[in-house]
GUDO-62662 format. One record per residue: residue in three letters; x, y, z of N, C-alpha, C in turn; residue number from 1. Coordinates in steps of 0.001 Angstrom, whole numbers, plus 500000, padded with zeros to 6 digits. Atoms other than C-alpha are relative to their C-alpha. Last residue first. Example, Ala and Ser with C-alpha at 12.3 -4.5 7.8 and 13.67 -1.06 7.14 Angstrom:
(rec "ser"; (499180; 498810; 499940); (513670; 498940; 507140); (499230; 501090; 500730); 2);
(rec "ala"; (500890; 498810; 500000); (512300; 495500; 507800); (500900; 501200; 500000); 1);
END
This chain:
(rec "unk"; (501281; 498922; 500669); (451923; 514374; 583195); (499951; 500159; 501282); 80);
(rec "unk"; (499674; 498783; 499858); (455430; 513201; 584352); (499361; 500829; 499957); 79);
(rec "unk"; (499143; 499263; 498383); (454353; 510018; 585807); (500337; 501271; 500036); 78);
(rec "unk"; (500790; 500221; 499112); (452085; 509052; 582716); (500201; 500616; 501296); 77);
(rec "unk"; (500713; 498522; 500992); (454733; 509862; 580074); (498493; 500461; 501045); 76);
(rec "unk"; (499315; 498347; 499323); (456760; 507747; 582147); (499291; 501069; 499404); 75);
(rec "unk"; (499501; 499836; 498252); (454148; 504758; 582381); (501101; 501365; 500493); 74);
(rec "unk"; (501040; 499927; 499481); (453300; 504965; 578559); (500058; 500674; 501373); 73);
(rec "unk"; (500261; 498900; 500740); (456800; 504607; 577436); (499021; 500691; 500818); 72);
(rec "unk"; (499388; 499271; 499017); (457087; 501544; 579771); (499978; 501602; 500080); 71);
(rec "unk"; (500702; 499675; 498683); (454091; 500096; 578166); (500936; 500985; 500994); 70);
(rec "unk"; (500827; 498504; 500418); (455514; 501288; 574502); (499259; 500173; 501886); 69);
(rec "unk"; (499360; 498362; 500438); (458675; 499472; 575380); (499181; 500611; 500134); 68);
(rec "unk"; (499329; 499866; 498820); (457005; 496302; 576932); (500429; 501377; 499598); 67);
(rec "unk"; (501432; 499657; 499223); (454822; 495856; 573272); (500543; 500467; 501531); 66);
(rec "unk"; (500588; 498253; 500405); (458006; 496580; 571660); (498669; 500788; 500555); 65);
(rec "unk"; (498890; 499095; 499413); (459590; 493709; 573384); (499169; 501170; 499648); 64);
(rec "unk"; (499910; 500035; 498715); (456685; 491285; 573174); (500948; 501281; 500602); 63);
(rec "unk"; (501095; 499318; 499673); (456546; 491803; 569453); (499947; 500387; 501214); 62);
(rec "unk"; (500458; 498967; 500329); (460288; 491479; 568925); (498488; 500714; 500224); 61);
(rec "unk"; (499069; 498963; 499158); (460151; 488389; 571016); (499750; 501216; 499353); 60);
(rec "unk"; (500856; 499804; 498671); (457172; 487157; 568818); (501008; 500591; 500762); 59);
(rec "unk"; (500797; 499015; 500380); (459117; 487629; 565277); (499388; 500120; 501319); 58);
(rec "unk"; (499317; 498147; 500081); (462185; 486301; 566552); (498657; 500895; 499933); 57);
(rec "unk"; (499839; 499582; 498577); (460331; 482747; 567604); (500935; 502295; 499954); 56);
(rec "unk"; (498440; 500615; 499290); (459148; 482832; 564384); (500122; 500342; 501383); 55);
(rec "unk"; (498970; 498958; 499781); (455186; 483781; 563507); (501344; 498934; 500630); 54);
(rec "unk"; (499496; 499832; 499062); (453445; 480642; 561548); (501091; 501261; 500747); 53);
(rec "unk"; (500430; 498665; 499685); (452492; 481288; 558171); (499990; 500146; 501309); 52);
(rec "unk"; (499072; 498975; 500510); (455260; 478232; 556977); (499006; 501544; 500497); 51);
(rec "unk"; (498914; 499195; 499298); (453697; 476274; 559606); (500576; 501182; 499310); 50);
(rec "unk"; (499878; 498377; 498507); (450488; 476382; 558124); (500860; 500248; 500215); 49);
(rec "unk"; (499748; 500268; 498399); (451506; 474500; 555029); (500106; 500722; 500929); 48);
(rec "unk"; (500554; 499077; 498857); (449271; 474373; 551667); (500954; 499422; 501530); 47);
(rec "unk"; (500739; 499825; 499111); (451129; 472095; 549338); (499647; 501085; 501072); 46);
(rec "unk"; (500960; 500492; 500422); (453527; 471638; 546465); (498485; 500065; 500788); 45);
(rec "unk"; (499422; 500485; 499007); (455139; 474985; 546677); (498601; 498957; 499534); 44);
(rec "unk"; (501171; 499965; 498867); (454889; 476606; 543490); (500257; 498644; 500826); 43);
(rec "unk"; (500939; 502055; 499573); (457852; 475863; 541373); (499524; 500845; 500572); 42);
(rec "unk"; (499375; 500221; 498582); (458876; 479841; 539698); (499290; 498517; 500885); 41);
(rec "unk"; (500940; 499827; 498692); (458436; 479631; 536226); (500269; 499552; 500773); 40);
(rec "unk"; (500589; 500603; 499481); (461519; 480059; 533812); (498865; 500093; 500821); 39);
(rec "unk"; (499307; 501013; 498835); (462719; 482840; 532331); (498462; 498792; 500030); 38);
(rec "unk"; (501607; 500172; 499289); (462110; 483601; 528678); (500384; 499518; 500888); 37);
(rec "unk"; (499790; 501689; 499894); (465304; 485392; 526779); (498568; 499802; 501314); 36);
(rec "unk"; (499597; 500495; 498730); (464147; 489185; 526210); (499824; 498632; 500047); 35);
(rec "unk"; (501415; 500534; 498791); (463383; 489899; 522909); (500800; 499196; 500696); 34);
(rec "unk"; (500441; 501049; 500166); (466563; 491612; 520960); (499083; 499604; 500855); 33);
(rec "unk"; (499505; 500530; 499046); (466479; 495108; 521186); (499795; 498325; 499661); 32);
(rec "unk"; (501119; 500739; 499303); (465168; 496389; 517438); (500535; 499862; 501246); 31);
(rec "unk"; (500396; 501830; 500071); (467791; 497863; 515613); (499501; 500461; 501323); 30);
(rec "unk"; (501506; 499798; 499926); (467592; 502155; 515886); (499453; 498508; 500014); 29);
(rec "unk"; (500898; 499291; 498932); (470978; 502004; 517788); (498456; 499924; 499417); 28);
(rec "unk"; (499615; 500963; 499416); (473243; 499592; 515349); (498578; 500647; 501309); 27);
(rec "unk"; (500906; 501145; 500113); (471895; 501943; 512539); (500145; 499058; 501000); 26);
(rec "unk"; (501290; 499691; 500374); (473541; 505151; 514222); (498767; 498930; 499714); 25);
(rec "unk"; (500344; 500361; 498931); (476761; 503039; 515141); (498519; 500599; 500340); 24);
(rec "unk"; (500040; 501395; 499316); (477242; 501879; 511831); (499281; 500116; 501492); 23);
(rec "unk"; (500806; 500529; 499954); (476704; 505834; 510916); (499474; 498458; 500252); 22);
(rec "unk"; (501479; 499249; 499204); (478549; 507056; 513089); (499332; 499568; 499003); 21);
(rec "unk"; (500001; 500553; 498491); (481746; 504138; 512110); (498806; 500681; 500755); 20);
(rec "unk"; (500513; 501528; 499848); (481303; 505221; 508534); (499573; 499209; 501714); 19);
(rec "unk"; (501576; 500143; 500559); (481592; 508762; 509153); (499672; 498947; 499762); 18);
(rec "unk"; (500612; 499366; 498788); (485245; 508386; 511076); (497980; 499766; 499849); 17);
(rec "unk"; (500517; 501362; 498990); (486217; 505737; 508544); (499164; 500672; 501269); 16);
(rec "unk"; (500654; 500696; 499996); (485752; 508686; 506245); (499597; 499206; 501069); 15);
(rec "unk"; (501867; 499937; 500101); (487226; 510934; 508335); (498912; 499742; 498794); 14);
(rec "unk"; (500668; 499725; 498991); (490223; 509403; 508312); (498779; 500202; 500187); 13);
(rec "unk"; (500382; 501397; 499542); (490393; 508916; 505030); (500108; 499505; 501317); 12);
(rec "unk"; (501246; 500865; 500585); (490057; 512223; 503979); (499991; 498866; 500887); 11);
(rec "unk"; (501273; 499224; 499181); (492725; 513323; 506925); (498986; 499264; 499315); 10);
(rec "unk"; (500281; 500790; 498579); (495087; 510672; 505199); (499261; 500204; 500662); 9);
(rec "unk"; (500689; 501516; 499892); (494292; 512018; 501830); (500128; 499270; 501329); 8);
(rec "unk"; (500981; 499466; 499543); (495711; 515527; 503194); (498862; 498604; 499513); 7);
(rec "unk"; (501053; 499059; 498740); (498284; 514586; 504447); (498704; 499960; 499921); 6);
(rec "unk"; (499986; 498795; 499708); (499733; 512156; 501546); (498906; 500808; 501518); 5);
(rec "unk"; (500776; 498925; 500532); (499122; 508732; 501676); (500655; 501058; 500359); 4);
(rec "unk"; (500351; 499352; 499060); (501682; 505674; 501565); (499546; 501607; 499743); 3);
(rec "unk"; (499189; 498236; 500264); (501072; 503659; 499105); (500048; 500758; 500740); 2);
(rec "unk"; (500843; 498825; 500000); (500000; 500000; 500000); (500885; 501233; 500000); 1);
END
């Protein structure tokens, strides 16, 4: 290959420059491809109370907060 002069090198520069916006122009108005299909989630095979059962965390926490608001209560009570 010949090696270019200045100002053919600029040309051809910005050719590849204008080629490459518009590649990347048409690459942007394509379609998205359609989203790959997940799977469905197993459903559990059976109805089981326990799982709607409160945890032992969840009742402490109740118990505690219910004790908090009584204590709450009791100074807000003493100072009125």
């Amino acid at each position: 290959m010949a090696s270019l002069d200045p100002v053919e090198r600029a040309l051809d520069l910005l050719l590849k420059s204008l080629r490459a916006k518009r590649r990347a122009r048409r690459k942007a108005m394509q379609a998205p491809p359609p989203p790959t299909p997940q799977p469905a989630p197993e459903l559990p095979a059976e109805f089981d109370p326990a799982d709607f059962e409160p945890t032992h965390e969840e009742l402490f926490a109740e118990r505690f907060t219910s004790r908090l608001r009584n204590i709450e209560s009791a100074i807000i009570d003493g100072v009125a």
